[in-house]
VMD Tcl script that builds the backbone (N, CA, C; Angstrom):
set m [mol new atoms 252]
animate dup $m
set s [atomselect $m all]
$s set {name element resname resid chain x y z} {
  {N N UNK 1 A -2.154 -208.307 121.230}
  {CA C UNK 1 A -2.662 -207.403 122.228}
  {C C UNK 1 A -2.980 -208.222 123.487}
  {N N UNK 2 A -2.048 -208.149 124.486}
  {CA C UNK 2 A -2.741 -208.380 125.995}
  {C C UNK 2 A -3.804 -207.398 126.532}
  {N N UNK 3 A -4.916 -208.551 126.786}
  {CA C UNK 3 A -6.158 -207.658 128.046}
  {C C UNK 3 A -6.018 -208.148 128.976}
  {N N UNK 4 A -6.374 -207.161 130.255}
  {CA C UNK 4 A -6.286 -208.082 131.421}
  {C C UNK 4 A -7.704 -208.778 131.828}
  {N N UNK 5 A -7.734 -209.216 132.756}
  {CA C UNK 5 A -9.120 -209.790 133.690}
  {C C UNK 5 A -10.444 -208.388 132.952}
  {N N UNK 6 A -9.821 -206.906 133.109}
  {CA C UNK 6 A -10.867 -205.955 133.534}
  {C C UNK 6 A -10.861 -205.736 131.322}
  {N N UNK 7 A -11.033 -206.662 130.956}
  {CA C UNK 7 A -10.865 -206.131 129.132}
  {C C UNK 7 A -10.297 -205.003 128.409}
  {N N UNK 8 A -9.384 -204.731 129.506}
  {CA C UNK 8 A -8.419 -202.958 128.594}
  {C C UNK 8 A -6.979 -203.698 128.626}
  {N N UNK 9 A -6.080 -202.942 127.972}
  {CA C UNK 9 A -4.645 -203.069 128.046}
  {C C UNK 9 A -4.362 -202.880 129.243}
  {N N UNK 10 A -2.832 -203.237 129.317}
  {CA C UNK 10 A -2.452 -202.853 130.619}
  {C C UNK 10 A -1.965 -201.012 130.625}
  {N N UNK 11 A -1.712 -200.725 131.648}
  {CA C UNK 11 A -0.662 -199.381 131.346}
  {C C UNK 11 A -0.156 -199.263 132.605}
  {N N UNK 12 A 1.833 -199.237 132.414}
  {CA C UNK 12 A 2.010 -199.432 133.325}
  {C C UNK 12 A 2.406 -198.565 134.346}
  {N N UNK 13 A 1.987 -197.008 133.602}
  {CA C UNK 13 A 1.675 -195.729 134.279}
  {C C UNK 13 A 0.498 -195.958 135.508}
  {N N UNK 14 A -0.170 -196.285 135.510}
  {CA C UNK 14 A -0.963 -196.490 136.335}
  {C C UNK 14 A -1.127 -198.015 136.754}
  {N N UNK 15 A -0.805 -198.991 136.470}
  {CA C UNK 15 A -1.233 -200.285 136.870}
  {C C UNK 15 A -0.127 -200.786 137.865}
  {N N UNK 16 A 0.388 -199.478 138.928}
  {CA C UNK 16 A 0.847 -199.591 140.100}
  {C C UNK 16 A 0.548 -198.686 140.719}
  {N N UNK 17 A 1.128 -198.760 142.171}
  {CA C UNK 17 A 0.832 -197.920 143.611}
  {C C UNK 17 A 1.564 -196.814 143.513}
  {N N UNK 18 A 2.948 -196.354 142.195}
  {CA C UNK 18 A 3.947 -195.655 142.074}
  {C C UNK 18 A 3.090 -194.232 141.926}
  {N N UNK 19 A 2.097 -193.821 141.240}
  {CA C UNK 19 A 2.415 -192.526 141.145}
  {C C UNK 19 A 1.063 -192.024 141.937}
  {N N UNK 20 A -0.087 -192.826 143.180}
  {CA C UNK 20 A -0.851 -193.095 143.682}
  {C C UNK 20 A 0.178 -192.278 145.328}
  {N N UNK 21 A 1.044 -193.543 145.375}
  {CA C UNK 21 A 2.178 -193.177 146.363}
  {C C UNK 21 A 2.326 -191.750 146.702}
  {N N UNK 22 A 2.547 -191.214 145.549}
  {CA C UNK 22 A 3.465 -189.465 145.919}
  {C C UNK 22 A 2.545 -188.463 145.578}
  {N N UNK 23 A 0.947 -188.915 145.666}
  {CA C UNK 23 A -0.032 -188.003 146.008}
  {C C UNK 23 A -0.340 -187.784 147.688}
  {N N UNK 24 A -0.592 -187.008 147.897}
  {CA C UNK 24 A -1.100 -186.486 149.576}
  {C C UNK 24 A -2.060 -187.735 149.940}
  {N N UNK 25 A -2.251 -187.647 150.648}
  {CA C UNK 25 A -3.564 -189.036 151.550}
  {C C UNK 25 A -4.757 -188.010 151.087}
  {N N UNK 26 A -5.052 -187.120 151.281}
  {CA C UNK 26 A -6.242 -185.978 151.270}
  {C C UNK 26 A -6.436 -185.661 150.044}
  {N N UNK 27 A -5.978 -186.303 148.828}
  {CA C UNK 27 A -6.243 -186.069 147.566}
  {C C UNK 27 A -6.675 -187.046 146.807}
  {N N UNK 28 A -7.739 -186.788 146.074}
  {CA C UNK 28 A -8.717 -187.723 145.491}
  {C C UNK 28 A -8.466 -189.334 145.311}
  {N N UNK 29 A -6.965 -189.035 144.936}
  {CA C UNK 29 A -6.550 -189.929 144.273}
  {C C UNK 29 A -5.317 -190.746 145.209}
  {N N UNK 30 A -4.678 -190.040 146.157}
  {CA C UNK 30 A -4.215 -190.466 147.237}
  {C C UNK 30 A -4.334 -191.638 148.085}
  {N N UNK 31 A -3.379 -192.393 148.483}
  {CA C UNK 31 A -4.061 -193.190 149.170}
  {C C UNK 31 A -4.065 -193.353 150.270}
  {N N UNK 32 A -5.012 -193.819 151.612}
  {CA C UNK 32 A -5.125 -193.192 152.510}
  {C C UNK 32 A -4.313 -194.189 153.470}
  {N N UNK 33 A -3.673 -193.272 154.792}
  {CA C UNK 33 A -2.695 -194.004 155.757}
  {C C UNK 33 A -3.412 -195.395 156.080}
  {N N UNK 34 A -4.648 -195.844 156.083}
  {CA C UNK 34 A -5.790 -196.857 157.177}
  {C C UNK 34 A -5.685 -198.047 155.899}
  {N N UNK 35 A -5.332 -197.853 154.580}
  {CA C UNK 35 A -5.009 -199.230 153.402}
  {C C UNK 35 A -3.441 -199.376 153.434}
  {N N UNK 36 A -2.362 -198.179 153.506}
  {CA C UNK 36 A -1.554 -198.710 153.987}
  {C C UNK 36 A -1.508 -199.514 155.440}
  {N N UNK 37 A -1.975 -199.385 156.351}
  {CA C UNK 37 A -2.179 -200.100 157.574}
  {C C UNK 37 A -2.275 -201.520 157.546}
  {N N UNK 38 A -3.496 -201.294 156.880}
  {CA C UNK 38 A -4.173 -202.985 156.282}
  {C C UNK 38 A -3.400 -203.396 155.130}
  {N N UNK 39 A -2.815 -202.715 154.516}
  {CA C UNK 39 A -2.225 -203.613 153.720}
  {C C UNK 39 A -0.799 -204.547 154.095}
  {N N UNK 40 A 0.054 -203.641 155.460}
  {CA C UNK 40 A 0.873 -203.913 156.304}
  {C C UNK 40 A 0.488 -205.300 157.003}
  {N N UNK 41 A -0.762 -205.185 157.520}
  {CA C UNK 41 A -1.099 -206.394 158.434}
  {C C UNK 41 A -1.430 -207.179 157.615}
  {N N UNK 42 A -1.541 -207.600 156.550}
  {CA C UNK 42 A -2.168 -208.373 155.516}
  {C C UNK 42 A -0.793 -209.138 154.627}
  {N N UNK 43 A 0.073 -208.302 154.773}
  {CA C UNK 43 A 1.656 -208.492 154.612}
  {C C UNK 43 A 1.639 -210.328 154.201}
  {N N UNK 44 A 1.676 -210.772 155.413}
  {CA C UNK 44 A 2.080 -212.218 155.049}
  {C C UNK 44 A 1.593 -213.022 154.435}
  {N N UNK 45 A -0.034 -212.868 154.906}
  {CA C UNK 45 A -0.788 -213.913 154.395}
  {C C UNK 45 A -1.517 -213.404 152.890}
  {N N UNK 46 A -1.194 -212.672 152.144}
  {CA C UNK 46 A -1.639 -212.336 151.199}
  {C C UNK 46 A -0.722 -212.332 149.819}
  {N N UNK 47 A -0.499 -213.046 149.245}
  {CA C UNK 47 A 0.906 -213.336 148.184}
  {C C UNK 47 A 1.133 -212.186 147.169}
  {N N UNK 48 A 0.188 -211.261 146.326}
  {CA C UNK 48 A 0.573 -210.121 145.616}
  {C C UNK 48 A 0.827 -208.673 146.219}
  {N N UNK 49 A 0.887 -208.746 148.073}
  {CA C UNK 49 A 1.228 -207.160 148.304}
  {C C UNK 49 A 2.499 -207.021 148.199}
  {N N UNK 50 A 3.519 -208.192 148.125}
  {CA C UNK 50 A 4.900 -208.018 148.030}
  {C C UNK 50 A 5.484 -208.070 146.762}
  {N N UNK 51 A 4.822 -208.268 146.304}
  {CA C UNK 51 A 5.392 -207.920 144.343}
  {C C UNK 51 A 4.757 -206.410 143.843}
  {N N UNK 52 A 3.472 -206.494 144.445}
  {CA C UNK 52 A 3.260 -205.502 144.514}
  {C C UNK 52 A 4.099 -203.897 144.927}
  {N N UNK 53 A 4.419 -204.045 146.395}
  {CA C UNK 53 A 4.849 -203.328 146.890}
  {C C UNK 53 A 6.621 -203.085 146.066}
  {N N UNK 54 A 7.230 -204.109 146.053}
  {CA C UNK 54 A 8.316 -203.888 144.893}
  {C C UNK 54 A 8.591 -203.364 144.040}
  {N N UNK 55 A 7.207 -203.302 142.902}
  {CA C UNK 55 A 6.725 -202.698 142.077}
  {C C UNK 55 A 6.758 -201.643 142.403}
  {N N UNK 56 A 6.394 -200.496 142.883}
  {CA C UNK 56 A 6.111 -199.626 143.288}
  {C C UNK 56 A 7.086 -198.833 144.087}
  {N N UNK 57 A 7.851 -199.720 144.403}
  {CA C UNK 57 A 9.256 -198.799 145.392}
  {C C UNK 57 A 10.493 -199.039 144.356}
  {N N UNK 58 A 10.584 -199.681 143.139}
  {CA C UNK 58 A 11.454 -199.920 141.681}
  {C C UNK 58 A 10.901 -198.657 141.045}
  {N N UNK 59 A 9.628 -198.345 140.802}
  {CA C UNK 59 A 9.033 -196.902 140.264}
  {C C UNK 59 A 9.609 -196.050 140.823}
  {N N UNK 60 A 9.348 -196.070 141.926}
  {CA C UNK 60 A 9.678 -194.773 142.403}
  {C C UNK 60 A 11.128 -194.096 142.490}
  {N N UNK 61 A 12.380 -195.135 142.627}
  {CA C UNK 61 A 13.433 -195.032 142.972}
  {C C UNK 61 A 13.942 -194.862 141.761}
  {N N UNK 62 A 13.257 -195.601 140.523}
  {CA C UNK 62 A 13.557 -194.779 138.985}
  {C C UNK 62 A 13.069 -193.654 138.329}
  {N N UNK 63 A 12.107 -193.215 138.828}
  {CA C UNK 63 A 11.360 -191.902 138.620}
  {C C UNK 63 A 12.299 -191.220 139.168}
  {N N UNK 64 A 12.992 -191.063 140.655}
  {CA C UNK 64 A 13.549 -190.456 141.819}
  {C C UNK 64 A 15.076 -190.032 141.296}
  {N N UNK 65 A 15.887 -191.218 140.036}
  {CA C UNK 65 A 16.799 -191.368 139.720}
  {C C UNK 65 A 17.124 -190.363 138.550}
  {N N UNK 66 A 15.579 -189.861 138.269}
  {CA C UNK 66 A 16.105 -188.637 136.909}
  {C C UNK 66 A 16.001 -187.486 137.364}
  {N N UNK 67 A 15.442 -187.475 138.454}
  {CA C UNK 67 A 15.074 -185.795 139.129}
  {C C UNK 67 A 16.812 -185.326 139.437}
  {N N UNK 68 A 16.751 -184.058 138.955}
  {CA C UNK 68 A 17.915 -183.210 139.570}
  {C C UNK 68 A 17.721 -182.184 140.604}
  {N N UNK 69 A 18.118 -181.750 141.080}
  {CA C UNK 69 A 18.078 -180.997 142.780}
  {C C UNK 69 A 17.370 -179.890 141.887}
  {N N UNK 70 A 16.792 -179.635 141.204}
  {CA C UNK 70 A 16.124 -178.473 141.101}
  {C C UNK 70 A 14.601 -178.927 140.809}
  {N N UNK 71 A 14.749 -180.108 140.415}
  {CA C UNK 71 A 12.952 -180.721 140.252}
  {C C UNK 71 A 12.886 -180.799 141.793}
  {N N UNK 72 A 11.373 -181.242 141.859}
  {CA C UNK 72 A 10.251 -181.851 143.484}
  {C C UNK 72 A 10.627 -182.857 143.635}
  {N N UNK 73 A 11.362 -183.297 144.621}
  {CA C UNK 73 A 11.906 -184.272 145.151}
  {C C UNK 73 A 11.146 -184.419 146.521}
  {N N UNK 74 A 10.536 -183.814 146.920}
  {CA C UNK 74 A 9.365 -183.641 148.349}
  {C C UNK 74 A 8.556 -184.752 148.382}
  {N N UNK 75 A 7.537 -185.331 147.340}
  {CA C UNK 75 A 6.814 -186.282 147.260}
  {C C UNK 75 A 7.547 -187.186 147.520}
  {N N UNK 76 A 8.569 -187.949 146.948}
  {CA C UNK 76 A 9.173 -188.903 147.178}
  {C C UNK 76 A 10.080 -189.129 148.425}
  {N N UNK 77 A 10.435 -188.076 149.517}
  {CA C UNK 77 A 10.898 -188.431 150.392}
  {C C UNK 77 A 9.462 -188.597 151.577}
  {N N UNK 78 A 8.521 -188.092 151.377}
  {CA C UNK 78 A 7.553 -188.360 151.948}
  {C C UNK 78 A 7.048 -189.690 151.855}
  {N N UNK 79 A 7.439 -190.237 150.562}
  {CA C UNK 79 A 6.856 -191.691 150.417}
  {C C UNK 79 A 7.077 -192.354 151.293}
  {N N UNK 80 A 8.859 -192.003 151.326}
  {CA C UNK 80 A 9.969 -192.798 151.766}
  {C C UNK 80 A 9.697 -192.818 153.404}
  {N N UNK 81 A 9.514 -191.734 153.918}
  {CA C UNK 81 A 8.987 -192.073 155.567}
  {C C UNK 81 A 7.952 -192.849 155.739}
  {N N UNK 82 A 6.771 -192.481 154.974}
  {CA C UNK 82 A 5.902 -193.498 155.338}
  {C C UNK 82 A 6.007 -194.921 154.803}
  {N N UNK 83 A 6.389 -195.743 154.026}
  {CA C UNK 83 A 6.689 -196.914 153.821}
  {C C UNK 83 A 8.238 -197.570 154.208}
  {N N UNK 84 A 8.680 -196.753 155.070}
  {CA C UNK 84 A 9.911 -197.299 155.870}
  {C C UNK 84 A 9.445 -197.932 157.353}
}
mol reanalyze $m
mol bondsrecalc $m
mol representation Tube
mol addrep $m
């Protein structure tokens, strides 16, 4: 059994930005445009927002990869503007 730092398993449903991402900014759980901002300017000098951020745009583009034109495909092009 791996624990992390915080003493639970990992899960890797949640132990990314992937399904955080394709909530609204205005929802609880959303995250808001002003941490993407900072997390933008923080870009270089900070070594896990880019594995990070990888993480999270590999989720999404495989989540994105089973939807058929009749599922919600809305969240995810919304992602897609704002982290372009």
């Amino acid at each position: 059994m791996i624990l992390t730092l915080f003493s639970r398993e990992p899960n890797p449903l949640l132990d990314s930005l992937t399904p955080y991402l394709l909530l609204e900014a205005e929802e609880e759980k959303g995250i808001s445009p002003d941490f993407l901002v900072e997390m933008e300017a923080r870009i270089e000098e900070d070594d896990s927002i880019k594995p990070m951020l990888r993480k999270a745009v590999i989720g999404l583009s495989q989540q994105l990869s089973e939807l058929t034109m009749n599922d919600n495909y809305k969240p995810y092009i919304h992602v897609s503007n704002i982290i372009s």
